[in-house]
N, C-alpha and C positions, 0 to 999 in steps of 0.2 A: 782816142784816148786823151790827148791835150785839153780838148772839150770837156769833157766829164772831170779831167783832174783838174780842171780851172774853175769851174761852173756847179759842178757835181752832176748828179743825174736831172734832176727840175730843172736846173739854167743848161743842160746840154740840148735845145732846140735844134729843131733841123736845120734853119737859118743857121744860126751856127757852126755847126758840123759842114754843111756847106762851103761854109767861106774859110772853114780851116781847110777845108780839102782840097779848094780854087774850083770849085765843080759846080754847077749850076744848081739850084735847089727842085729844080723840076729832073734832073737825072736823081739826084739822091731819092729824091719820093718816085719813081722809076724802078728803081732798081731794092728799096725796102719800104712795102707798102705802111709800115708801122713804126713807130718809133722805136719799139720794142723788139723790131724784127734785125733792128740796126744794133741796138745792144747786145742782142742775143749773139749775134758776130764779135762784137768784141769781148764780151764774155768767152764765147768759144776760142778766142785767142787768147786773153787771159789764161784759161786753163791748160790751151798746148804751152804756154810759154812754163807752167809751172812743172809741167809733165816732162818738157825738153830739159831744164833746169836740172831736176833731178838724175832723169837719165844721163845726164850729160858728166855728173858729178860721183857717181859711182860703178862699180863695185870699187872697194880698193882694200888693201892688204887685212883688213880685219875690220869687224864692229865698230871701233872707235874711230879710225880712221877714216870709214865711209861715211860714220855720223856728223864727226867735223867735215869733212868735203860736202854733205849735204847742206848744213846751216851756212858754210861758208858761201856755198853757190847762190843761196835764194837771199844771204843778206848783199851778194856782188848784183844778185840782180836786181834788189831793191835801190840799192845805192846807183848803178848806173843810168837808173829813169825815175826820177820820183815821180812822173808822171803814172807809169805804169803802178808804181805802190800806191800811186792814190787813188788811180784809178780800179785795181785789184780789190782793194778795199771798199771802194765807192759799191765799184758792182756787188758784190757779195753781198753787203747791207742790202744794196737797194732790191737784189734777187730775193733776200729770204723776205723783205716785207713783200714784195709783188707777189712772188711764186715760190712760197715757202721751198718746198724739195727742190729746184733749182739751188737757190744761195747755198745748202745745203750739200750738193750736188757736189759741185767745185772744190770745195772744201775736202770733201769726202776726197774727191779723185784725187789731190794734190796728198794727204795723207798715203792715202790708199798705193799710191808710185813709190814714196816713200817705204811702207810695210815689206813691198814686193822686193824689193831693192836686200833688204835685211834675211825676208823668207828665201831669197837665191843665193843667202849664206849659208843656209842652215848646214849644208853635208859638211861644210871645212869651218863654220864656229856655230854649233848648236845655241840657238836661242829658242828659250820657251816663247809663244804665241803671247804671251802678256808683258811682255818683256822686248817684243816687238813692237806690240802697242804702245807700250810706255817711251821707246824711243822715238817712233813717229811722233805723239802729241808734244814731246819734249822740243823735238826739232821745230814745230808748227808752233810753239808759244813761244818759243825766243825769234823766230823770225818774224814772226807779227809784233810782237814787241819792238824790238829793231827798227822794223816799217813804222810804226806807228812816234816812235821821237826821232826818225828820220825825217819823215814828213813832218813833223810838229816844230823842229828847231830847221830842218835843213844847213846844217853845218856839215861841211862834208870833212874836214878833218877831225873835226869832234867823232864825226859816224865811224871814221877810220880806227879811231881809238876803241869805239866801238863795241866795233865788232868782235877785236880784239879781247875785251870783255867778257863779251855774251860766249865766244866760244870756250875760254876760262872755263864758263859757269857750266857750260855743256860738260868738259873732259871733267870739271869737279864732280858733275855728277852721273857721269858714264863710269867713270873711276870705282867709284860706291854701288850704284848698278850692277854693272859687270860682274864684279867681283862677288857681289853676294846673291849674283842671278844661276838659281842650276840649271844644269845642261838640260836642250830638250827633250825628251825621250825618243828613242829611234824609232 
């Protein structure tokens, strides 16, 4: 990860990766015959970390509440490693250009924990299925936002304020949502 969020995916060579690791360059080419087979791991950690994130931050007392503990989790987790945000982001680009449905992939399944999370409320707060969707995408543009003038300024008490912000904008418009979202049909 420190490779790639230093370097990006081009300047992440295996020499490198290497000598971040203290590990010999003939074990790492050992142990992933491709460079790609090396990413592909970090990718797949990438996605647990966002999958763990999630689960880790929900159910809780109602809709609104899970939805802030959600954005709040994935903007703690941005903010704790900008490494990892940069590196999250790196790969993603660099999956959809390599291997379109991959970048795609991740994306999908970090959403998709998210949905599942909302559809395990439905028996105690009815939400319609578009209105699940709309709170997933909502959570997933304000934490990539976040990420993205996290890593562009790296200010970490600016970020702190932040967040602060963004989840504002979240309850502003969960607030509005909510309220004017009907129940889902039993």
């Amino acid at each position: 990860m420190k490779v790639i969020a230093a370097h990006g995916i081009d300047g992440a060579t295996t020499r490198r990766i290497a000598e971040q690791a203290q590990a010999p360059l003939a074990t790492l080419h050992y142990c992933y015959h491709t460079k790609e087979d090396l990413f592909a791991d970090v990718y797949d950690f990438v996605a647990r970390r966002f999958r763990d994130v999630v689960k880790g931050s929900a159910p809780h007392a109602d809709p609104a509440a899970t939805a802030r503990r959600l954005l709040r989790g994935l903007m703690e987790c941005y903010l704790e490693s900008a490494d990892f945000a940069a590196t999250a982001l790196e790969l993603i680009s660099w999956a959809r250009r390599q291997h379109e449905d991959r970048g795609i992939r991740v994306y999908d399944e970090a959403v998709e924990a998210t949905r599942t999370v909302f559809r395990d409320m439905v028996s105690t707060h009815p939400l319609e299925a578009e209105t699940i969707d709309e709170i997933a995408y909502v959570i997933a543009t304000l934490a990539d936002g976040f990420a993205l003038n996290w890593l562009t300024y790296e200010d970490r008490s600016a970020a702190v304020k932040q967040m602060e912000i963004t989840a504002s904008v979240l309850d502003s418009w969960l607030a509005v949502r909510l309220e004017s979202a009907p129940a889902a049909l039993g």
